[in-house]
matplotlib code that plots the C-alpha trace (Angstrom):
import matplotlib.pyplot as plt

x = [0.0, 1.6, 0.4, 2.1, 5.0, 2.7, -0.1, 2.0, 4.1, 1.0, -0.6, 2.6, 2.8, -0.5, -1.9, -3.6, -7.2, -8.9, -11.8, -12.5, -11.6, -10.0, -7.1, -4.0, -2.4, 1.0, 0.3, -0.4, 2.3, 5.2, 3.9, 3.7, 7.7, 8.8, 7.7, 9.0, 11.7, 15.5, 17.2, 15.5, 15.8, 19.3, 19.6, 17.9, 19.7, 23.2, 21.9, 21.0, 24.8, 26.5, 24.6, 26.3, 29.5, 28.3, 28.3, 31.5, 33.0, 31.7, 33.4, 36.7, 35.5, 33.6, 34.8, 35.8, 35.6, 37.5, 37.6, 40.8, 42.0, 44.7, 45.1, 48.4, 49.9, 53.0, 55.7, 58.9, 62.1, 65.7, 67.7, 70.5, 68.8, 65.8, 63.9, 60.4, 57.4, 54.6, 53.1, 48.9, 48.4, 44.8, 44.4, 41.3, 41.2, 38.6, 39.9, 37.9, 39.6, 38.2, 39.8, 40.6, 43.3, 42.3, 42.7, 43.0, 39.9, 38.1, 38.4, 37.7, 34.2, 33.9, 34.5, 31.8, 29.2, 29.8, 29.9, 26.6, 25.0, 26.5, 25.5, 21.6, 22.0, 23.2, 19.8, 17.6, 19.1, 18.8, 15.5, 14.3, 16.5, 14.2, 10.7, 11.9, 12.5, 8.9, 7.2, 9.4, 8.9, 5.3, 4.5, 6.6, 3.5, 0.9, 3.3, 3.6, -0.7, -1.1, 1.2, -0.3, -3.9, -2.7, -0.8, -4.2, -6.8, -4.0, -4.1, -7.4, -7.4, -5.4, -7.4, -10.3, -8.3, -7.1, -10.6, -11.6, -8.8, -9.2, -13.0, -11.7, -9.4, -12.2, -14.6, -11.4, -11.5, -7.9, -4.7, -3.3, -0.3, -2.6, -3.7, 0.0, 0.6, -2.0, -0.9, 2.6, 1.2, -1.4, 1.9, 4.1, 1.0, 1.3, 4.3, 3.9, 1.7, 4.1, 6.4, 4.3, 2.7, 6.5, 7.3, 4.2, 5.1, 8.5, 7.1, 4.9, 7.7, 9.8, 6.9, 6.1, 9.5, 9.7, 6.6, 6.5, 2.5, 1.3, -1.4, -4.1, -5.5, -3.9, -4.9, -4.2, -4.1, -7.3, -8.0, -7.7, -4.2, -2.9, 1.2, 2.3, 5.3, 6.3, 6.7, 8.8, 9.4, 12.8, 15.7, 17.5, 14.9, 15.4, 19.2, 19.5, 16.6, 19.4, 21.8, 20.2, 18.3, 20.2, 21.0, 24.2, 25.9, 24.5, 26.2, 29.3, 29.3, 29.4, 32.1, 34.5, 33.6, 34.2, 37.9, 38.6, 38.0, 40.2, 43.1, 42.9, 42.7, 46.0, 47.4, 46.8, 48.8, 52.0, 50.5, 50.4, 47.2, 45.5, 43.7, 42.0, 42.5, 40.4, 41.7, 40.9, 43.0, 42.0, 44.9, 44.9, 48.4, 49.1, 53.2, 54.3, 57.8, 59.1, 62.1, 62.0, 60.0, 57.5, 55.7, 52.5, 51.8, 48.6, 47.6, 44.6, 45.5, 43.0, 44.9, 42.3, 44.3, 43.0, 45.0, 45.7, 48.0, 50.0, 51.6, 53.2, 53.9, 57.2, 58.1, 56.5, 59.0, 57.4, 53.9, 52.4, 53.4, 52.5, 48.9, 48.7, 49.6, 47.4, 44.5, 45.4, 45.2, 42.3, 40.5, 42.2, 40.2, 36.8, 37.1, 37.3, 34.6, 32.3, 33.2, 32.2, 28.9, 28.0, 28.5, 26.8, 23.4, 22.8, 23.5, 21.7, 18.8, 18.6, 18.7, 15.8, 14.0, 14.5, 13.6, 10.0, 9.5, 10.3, 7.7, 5.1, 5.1, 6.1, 2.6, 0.8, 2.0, 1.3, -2.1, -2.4, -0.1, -3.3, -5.9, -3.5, -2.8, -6.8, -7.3, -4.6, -5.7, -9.2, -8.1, -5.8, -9.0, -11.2, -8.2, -8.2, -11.7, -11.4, -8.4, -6.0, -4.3, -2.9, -3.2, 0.8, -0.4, -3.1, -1.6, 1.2, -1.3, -2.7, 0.3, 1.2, -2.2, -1.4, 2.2, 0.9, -1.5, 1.8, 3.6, 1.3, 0.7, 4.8, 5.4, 2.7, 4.7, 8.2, 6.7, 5.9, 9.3, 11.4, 9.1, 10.2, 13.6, 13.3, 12.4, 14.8, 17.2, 16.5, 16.0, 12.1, 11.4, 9.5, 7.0, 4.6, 4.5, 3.5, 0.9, -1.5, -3.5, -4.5, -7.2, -5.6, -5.4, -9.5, -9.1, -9.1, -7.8, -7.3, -4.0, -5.0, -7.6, -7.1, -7.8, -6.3, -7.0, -6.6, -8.0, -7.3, -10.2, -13.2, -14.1, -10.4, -10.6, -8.1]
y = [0.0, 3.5, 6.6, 9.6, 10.9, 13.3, 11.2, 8.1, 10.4, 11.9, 8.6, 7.3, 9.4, 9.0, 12.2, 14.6, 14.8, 13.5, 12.0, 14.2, 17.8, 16.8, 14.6, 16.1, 15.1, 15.6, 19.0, 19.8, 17.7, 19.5, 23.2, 22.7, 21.3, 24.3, 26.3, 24.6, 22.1, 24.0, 21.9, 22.9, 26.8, 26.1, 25.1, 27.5, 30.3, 28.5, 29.1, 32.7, 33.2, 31.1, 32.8, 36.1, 34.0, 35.6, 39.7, 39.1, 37.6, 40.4, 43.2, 42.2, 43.6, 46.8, 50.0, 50.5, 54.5, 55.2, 58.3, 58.9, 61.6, 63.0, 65.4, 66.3, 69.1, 69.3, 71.5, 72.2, 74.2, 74.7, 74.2, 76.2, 79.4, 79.4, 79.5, 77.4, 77.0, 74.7, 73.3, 72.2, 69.8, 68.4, 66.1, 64.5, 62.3, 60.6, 57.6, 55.9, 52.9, 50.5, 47.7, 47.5, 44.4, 41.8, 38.5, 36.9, 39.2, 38.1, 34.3, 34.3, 36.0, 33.3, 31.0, 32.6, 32.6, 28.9, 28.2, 30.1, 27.5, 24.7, 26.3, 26.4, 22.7, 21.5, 23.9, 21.3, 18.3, 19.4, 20.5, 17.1, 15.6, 17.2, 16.4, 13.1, 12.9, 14.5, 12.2, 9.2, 10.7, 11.4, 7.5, 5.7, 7.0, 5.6, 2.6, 1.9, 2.5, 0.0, -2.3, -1.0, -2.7, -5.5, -6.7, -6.1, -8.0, -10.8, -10.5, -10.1, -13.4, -15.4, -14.1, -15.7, -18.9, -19.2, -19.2, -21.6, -23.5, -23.7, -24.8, -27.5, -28.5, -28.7, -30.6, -33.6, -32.4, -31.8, -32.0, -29.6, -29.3, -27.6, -25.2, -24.5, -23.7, -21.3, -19.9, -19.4, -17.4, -15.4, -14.3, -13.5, -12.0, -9.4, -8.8, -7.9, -5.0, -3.8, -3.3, -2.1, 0.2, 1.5, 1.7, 4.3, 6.1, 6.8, 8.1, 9.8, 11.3, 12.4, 13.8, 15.8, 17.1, 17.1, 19.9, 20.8, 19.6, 15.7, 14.8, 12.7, 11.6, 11.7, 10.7, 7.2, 6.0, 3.9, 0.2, 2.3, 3.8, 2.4, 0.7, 0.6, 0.5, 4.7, 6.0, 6.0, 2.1, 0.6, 1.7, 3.2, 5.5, 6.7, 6.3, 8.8, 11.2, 11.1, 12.2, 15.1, 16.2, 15.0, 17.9, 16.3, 15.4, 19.2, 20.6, 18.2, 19.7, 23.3, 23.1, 21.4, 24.7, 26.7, 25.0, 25.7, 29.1, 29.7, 27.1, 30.0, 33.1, 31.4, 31.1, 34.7, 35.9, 36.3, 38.8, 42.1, 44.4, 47.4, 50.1, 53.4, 55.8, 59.1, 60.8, 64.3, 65.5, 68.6, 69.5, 72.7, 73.4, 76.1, 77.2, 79.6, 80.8, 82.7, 83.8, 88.0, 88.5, 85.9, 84.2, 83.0, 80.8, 79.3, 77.0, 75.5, 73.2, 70.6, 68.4, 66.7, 63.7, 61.2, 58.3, 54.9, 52.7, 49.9, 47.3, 43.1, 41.2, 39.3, 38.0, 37.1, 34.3, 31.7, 31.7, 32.5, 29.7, 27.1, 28.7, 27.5, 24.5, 23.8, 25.2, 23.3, 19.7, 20.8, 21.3, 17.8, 16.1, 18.0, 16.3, 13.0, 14.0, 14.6, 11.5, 9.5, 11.6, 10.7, 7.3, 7.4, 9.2, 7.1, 3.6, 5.0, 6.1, 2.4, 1.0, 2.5, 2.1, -1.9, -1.5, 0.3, -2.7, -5.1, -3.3, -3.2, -7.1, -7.6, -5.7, -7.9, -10.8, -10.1, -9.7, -13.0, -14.0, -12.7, -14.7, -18.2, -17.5, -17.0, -20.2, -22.0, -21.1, -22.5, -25.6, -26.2, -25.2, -27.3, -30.3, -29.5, -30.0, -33.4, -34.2, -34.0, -30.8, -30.0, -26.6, -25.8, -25.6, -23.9, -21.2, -21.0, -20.9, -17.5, -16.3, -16.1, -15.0, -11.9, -11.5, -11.6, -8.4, -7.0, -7.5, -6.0, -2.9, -2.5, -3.7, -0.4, 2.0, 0.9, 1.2, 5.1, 5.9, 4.1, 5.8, 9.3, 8.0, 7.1, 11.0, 12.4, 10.8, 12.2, 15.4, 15.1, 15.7, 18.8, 20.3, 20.6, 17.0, 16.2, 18.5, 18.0, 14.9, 14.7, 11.7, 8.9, 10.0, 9.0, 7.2, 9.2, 7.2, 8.2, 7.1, 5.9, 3.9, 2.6, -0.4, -1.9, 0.5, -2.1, -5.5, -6.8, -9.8, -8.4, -12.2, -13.3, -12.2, -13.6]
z = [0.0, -1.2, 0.7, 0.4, 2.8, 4.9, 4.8, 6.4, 9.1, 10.4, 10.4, 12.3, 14.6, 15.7, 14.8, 17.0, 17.3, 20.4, 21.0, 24.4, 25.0, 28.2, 26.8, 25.9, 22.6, 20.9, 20.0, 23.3, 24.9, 22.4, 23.0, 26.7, 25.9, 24.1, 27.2, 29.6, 28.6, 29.3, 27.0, 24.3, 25.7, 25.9, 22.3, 20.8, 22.7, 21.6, 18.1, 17.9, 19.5, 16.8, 14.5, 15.3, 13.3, 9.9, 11.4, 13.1, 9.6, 7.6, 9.5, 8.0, 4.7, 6.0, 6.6, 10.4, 12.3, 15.1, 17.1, 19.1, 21.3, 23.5, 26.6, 27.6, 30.2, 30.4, 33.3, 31.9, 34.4, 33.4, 37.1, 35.6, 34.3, 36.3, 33.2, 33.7, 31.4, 30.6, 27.6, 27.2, 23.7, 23.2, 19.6, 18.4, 15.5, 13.1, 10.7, 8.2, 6.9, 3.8, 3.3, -0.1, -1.1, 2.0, 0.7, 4.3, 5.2, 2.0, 2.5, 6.6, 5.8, 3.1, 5.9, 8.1, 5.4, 5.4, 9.7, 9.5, 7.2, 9.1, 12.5, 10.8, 9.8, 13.0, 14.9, 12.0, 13.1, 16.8, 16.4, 14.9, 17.5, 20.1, 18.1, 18.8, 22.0, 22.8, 20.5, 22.8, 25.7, 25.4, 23.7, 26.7, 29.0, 26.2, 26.3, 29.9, 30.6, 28.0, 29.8, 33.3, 31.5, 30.5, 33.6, 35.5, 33.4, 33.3, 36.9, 37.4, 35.4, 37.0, 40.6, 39.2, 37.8, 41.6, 43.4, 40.7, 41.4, 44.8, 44.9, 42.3, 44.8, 47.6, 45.6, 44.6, 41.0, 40.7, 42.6, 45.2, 43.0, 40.3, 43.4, 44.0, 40.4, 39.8, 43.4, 41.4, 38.4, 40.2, 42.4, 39.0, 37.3, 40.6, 40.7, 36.5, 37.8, 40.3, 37.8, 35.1, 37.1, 38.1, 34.5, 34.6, 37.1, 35.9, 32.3, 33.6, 35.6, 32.8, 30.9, 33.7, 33.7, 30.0, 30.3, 33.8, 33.7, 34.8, 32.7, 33.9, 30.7, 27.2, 23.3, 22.2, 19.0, 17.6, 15.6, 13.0, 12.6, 9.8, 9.9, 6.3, 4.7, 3.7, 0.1, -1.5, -1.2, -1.4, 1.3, -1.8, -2.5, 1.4, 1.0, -1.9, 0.2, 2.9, 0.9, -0.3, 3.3, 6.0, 8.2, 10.0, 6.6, 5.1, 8.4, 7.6, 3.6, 4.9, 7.8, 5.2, 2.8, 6.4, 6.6, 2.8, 3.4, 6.6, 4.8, 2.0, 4.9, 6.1, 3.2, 2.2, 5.4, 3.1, 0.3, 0.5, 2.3, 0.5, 2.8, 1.8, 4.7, 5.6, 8.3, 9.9, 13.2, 15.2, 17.4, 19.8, 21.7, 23.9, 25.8, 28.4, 28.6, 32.0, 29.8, 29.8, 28.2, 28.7, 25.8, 25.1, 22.2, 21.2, 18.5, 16.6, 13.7, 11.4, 9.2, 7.0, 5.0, 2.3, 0.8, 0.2, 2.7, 2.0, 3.8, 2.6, 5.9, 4.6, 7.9, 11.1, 12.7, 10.7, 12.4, 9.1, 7.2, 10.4, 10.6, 6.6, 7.4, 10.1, 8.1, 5.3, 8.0, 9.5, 5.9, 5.4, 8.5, 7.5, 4.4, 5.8, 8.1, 5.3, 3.4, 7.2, 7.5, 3.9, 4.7, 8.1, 6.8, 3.4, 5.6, 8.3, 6.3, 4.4, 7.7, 9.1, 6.4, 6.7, 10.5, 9.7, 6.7, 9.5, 11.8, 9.5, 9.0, 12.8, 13.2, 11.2, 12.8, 15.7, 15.1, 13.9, 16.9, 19.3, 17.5, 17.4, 20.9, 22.1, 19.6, 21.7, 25.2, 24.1, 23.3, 25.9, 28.2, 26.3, 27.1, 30.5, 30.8, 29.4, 31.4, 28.6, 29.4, 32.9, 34.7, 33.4, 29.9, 30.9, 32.4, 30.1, 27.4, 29.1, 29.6, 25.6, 24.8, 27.6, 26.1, 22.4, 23.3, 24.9, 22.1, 19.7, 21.5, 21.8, 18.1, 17.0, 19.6, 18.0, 14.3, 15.7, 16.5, 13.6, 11.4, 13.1, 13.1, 9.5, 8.6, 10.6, 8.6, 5.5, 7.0, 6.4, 10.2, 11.0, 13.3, 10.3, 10.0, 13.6, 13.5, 10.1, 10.1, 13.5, 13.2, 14.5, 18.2, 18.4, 22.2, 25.5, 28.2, 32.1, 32.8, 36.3, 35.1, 31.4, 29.7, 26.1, 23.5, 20.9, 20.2, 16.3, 16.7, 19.2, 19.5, 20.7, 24.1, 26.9]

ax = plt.figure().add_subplot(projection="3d")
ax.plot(x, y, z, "-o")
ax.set_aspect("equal")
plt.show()
């Protein structure tokens, strides 16, 4: 079956619409995230200050002003003639300088240009990175309450098996060993809860955290979500998608670009610099001479200047020509770097796209796993009856028809996430795609009192 890419995401991720205006979905779940979660705060703030990379690299190649000035008083006395005097300056200057032959200049806001699209890469793949980890976060408490239901009707099961057991027992019907058996389940069947209803606890506790609210009912996904494999099919079709969209090996493309440009800054660092200089200098001087006859001299002067100024750094000790060289390694190791992040997205993306193929049919089998399990615990009753069964294959006949609705429900939460995991891959991850097609979150549950949200076969009931 082919649906389209947005179709099967939202369908994945179990949309967003509720069936009650009380539950809280995804949507609600990731806004209540952005406000609250300081990871994500922290990233985003870390990106708006490596953004700053581009203004900073720019400069270079911009004209700089700089106003300067000067007070000075100075006492002057001859010891021998008794002469003394004194001597007031004051200068204040304004310089305009456009750089006009900056090679190392020209290539480092080259370079910036380039960290600037690798620092918005890396903000996609972190931001997709965090998508997922609400979506996780948010389906390990959907996870766990389905878990928390199934451990109780399997012990509420086994409860009942128990006091049947027993009045089997009293009557001579069966053996005290088949008592002690049951006894033995009903026990492990308890202990199940306690630890489902742990594993609860503890999501709930991170989503809590995740959002600073605790929810006490949220959106679950219906019969009718569908699990299909995505389209394009084929994990080459995803392999080449990666190649194009990953953000990490886009990120990877530009900071090799980034290091080309600073090997050529460095190399640059031996040919000659090319400034256009305006300058004007308002200076104002005044001298008193004790001397007969005493003199007073005052002076205003502006000296208004224009001109070009030139300048070839021929030798600097040698640290030019070892910044070249380590530019011109570090471009080296970004290059090898891309050629491993190329490698690492297309595998990565045909991999996942295997894994949701895999879930897809794990889904369907376990479906058919729930009704050959019911079918088995029927007969196995139905020999037990007769005397042909004993109460160990009974009760481990219940015990895979309980594990084979476990599984299910896990095997349509793990389809969820590779499925995210598969877009985030190809760079196909965004907000937009968690939010349209909201019909697949149909069932409100309270998450202190929920029961299965999904049975494949209404007539193959444990």
């Amino acid at each position: 079956m082919r649906l389209t890419k947005r179709f099967v995401l939202a369908a994945g991720l179990l949309g967003l619409a509720i069936s009650s205006a009380s539950a809280e979905n995804l949507a609600d779940v990731l806004a209540a995230a952005d406000a609250n979660d300081p990871q994500w705060k922290a990233t985003r703030a870390s990106y708006d200050a490596r953004r700053e990379v581009l203004t900073q690299g720019r400069a270079g190649v911009l004209p700089s002003l700089v106003l300067a000035g000067e007070e000075m008083s100075k006492d002057v006395e001859d010891n021998t003639s008794g002469v003394s005097g004194s001597y007031d300056s004051s200068v204040l200057s304004l310089t305009l300088t456009q750089p006009l032959l900056r090679f190392d200049r020209w290539y480092q806001y080259q370079s910036a240009r380039a960290a600037r699209s690798q620092v918005d890469a890396e903000y996609v793949q972190s931001e997709q990175d965090y998508l997922v980890r609400v979506t996780e976060t948010y389906l390990a408490v959907l996870r766990a309450t389905e878990q928390v239901s199934y451990a109780r009707a399997e012990e509420a099961a086994l409860s009942r098996q128990l006091e049947q057991a027993k009045q089997r027992f009293n009557v001579g019907l069966i053996a005290i060993t088949d008592v002690h058996e049951t006894q033995a389940a009903y026990d492990l069947a308890k202990v199940g809860l306690i630890v489902a209803n742990t594993d609860l606890s503890v999501a709930r506790s991170q989503l809590q955290t995740l959002t600073g609210k605790r929810y006490s009912s949220l959106a679950f996904p219906g019969e009718d979500m569908p699990v299909v494999v995505p389209a394009p099919e084929g994990a080459d079709a995803w392999a080449e998608k990666a190649r194009e969209g990953n953000a990490q090996l886009i990120a990877a493309r530009h900071a090799a670009r980034a290091a080309q440009q600073n090997s050529r800054a460095a190399t640059a660092g031996h040919l000659p610099n090319v400034d256009f200089v305006a300058q004007r200098v308002d200076s104002q001087a005044g001298s008193f001479n004790s001397a007969p006859p005493p003199v007073i001299v005052d002076t205003d002067t502006t000296i208004d200047s224009i001109g070009v100024q030139f300048s070839w750094p021929l030798f600097a000790g040698g640290a030019v020509n070892s910044k070249r060289k380590q530019a011109n390694y570090e471009y080296d190791a970004a290059q090898e770097n891309l050629r491993a992040a190329e490698i690492t997205a297309v595998e990565g993306a045909r991999t996942q796209y295997r894994i949701v193929e895999a879930d897809v049919l794990r889904v369907e089998a376990r479906k058919q796993a729930i009704v050959s399990a019911q079918s088995a615990l029927d007969a196995t009753n139905a020999g037990y009856e007769v005397g042909t069964r004993n109460i160990v294959d009974v009760l481990q006949a219940q015990r895979n028809a309980f594990a084979a609705r476990r599984d299910l429900a896990n095997a349509r939460y793990d389809y969820i996430v590779d499925l995210l995991r598969l877009h985030r891959a190809t760079g196909s991850l965004a907000r937009g795609l968690l939010t349209e097609n909201n019909k697949w979150l149909n069932v409100t549950l309270a998450l202190d009192d929920a029961q299965p949200t999904f049975n494949p076969d209404a007539a193959a009931k444990p």
